[in-house]
C-alpha positions in Angstrom: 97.6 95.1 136.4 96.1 98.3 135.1 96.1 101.6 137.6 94.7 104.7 137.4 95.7 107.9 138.6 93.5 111.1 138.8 94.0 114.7 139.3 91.6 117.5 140.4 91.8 120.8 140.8 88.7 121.1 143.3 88.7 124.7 144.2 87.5 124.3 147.7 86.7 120.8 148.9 84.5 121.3 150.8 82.4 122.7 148.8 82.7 119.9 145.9 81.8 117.6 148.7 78.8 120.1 149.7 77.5 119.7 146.1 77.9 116.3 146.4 80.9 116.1 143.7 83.6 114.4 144.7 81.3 111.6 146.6 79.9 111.1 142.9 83.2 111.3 141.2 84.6 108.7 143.5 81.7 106.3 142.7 81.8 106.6 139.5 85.6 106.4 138.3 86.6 104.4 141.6 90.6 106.2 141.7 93.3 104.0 142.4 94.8 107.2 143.3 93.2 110.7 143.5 95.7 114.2 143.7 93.6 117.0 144.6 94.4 120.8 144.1 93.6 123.6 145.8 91.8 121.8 148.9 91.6 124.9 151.1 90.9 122.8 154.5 92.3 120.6 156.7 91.6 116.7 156.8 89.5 117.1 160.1 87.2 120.3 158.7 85.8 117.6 156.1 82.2 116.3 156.9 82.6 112.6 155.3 85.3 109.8 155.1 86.0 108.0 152.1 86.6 105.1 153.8 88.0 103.2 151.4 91.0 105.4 150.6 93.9 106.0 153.1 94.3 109.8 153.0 97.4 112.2 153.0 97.1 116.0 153.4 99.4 119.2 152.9 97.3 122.0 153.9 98.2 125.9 154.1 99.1 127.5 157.3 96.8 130.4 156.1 93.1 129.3 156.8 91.2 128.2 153.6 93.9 128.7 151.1 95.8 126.5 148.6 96.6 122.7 150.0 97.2 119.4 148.4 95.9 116.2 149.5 96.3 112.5 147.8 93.8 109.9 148.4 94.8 106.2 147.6 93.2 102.6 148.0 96.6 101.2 148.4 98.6 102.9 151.4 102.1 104.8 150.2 105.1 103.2 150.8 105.9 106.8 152.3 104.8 110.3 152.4 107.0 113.6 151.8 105.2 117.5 152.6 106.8 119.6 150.5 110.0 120.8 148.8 113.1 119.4 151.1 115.3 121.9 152.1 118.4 121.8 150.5 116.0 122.1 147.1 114.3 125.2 149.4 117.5 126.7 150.3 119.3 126.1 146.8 116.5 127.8 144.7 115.4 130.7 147.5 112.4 129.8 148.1 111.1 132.2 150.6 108.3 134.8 151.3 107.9 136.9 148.2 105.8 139.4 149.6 102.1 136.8 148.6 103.6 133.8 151.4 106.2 131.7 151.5 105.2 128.9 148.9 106.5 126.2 151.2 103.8 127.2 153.4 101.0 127.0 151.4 100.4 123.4 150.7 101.5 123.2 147.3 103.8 119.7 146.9 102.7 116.6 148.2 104.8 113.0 147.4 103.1 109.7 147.9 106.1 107.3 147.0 104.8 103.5 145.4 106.7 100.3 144.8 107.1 101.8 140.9 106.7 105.3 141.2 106.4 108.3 142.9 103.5 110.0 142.6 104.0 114.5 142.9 101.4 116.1 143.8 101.5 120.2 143.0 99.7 123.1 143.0 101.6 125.9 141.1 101.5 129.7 142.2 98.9 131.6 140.0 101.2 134.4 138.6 98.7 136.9 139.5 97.2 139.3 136.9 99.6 141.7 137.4 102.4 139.1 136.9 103.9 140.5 140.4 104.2 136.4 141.3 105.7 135.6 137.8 109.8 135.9 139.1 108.5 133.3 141.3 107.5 130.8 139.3 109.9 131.7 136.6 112.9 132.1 138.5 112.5 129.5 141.4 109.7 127.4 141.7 109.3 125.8 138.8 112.8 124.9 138.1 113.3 123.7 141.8 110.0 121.3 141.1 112.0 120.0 138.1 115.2 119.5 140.4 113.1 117.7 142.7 111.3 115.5 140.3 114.9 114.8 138.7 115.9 113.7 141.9 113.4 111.4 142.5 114.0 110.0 139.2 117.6 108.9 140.8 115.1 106.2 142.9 112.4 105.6 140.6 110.3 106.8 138.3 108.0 110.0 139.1 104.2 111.1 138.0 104.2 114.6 138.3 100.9 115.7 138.0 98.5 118.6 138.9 97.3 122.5 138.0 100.4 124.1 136.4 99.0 126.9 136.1 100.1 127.4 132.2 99.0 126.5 129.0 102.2 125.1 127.1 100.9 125.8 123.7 98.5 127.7 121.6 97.2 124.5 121.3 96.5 124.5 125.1 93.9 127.4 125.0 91.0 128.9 123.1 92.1 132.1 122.5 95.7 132.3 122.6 96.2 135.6 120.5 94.1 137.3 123.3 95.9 136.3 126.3 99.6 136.7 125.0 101.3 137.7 127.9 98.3 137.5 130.1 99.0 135.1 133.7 99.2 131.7 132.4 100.4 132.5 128.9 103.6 134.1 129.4 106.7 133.5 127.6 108.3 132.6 131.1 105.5 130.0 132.2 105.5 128.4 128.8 109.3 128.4 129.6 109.1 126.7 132.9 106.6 124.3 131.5 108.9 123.2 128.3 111.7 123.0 130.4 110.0 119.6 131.7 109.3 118.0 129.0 113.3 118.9 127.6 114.1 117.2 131.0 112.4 114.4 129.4 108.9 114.5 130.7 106.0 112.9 128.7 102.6 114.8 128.4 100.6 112.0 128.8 97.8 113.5 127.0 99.5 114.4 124.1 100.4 110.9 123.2 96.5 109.8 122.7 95.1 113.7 121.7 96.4 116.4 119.9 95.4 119.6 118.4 93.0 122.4 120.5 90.1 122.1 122.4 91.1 120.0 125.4 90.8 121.9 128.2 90.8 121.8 131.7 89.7 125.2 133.5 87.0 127.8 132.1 86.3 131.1 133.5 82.9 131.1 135.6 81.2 133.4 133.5 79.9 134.2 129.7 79.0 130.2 129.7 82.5 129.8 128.9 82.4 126.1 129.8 79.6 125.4 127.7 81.1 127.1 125.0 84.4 124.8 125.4 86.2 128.4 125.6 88.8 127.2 127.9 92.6 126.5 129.1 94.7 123.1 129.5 96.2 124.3 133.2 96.0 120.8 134.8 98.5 118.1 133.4 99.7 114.5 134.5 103.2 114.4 133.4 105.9 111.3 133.6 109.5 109.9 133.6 110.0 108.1 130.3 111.0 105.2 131.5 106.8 105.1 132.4 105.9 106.0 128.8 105.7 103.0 127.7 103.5 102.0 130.6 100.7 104.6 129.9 97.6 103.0 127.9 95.5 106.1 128.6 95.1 109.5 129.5 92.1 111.5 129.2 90.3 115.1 130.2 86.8 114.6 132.3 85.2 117.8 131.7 81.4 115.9 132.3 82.8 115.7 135.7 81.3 119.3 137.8 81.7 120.7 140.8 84.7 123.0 139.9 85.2 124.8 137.3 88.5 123.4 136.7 88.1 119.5 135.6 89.5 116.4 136.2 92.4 114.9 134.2 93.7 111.0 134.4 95.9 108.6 132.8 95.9 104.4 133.1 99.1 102.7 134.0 100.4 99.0 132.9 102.4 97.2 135.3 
């Protein structure tokens, strides 16, 4: 049995579904499981119901910010909001002056009879890296604790916009935007310290090399000029590497101007 598992940053969904979309997207890929990024609105603010998906939300206490939502044709075995608190209280996870990022939406777990699935949205470290201690210093090694101790059950897919591009490989113009948000030494830290953890890249075992990317700036027709970043990622446990037959970028998918990612499971 072959599954597949998609991930979309959608920058708003109600606007995707405004546009029309996500309705299309959903037609035309049928997920067995959808992760969406950035929702910015709560399950009852939507105008349509995809009917044939049982739906899970996380959304931000703050009013059209952040949120996570997971949308799957076969219902989850269980659903977990968040980080749990002893990961919350061991890492310090708490207001940093932005919000407290337990607040906003940003992890949502849909456990399966194989897998868990991880929903995140990962802080932006803000142009002035005032967020980067944040990310560097406790969120993203307290997503890794979590994931790791999932792993003690079963096997994790941890997938969604990261927020980083690991590599030079991972960008178009990586000489210009050392150091920028999203291409600091500290991110590309947080991000390696995955895969050392023993993470797959899913997409790296079918593509290598530059120009897959995932998010492009809404101006200077840098999406038709493929001048872009690799921000949105489905990672996995080893133990499912063996189990992945594919795992692709969608960027003729619109709506967003950051682009669907997926990858095909075995079972």
């Amino acid at each position: 049995m072959s599954l597949s598992i998609f991930s979309w940053n959608v920058n708003g969904i109600r606007s995707v579904i405004r546009k029309g979309a996500l309705q299309l997207f959903v037609k035309q890929y049928s997920p067995d499981i959808v992760c969406l990024q950035e929702t910015k609105a709560d399950p009852q603010e939507l105008p349509i119901d995809f009917a044939d998906y049982d739906e899970h939300w996380n959304s931000a206490t703050r009013k059209g910010y952040a949120g996570t939502a997971i949308f799957s044709k076969a219902k989850p075995l269980s659903i977990r909001h968040n980080l749990p608190p002893h990961i919350v209280k061991q890492f310090k996870l708490t207001d940093d002056g932005y919000g407290d990022p337990n607040r906003e939406g940003r992890i949502l777990t849909a456990e399966y009879v194989d897998f868990f699935v991880v929903n995140s949205y990962t802080p932006n470290a803000k142009d002035d890296l005032s967020r980067l201690p944040l990310r560097h210093e406790k969120w993203d090694p307290a997503c890794l604790a979590y994931c790791k101790e999932l792993e003690q059950d079963k096997p994790v897919v941890y997938c969604g916009d990261f927020n980083v591009a690991h590599t030079a490989h991972d960008l178009a113009r990586p000489k210009e935007n050392e150091g920028n948000k999203g291409y600091t030494k500290e991110e590309r830290e947080g991000f390696q310290n995955y895969i050392d953890a023993g993470f797959v890249d899913t997409l790296r075992m079918f593509h290598q090399g530059p120009g897959h990317y995932t998010w492009w700036a809404p101006w200077g027709g840098a999406r038709a000029r493929n001048v872009g970043w690799r921000i949105d990622y489905v990672l996995v446990s080893s133990k499912l590497k063996n189990n992945i037959i594919d795992a692709r970028i969608h960027p003729e998918v619109r709506g967003s101007d950051h682009c669907p990612v997926s990858i095909t499971l075995q079972l």
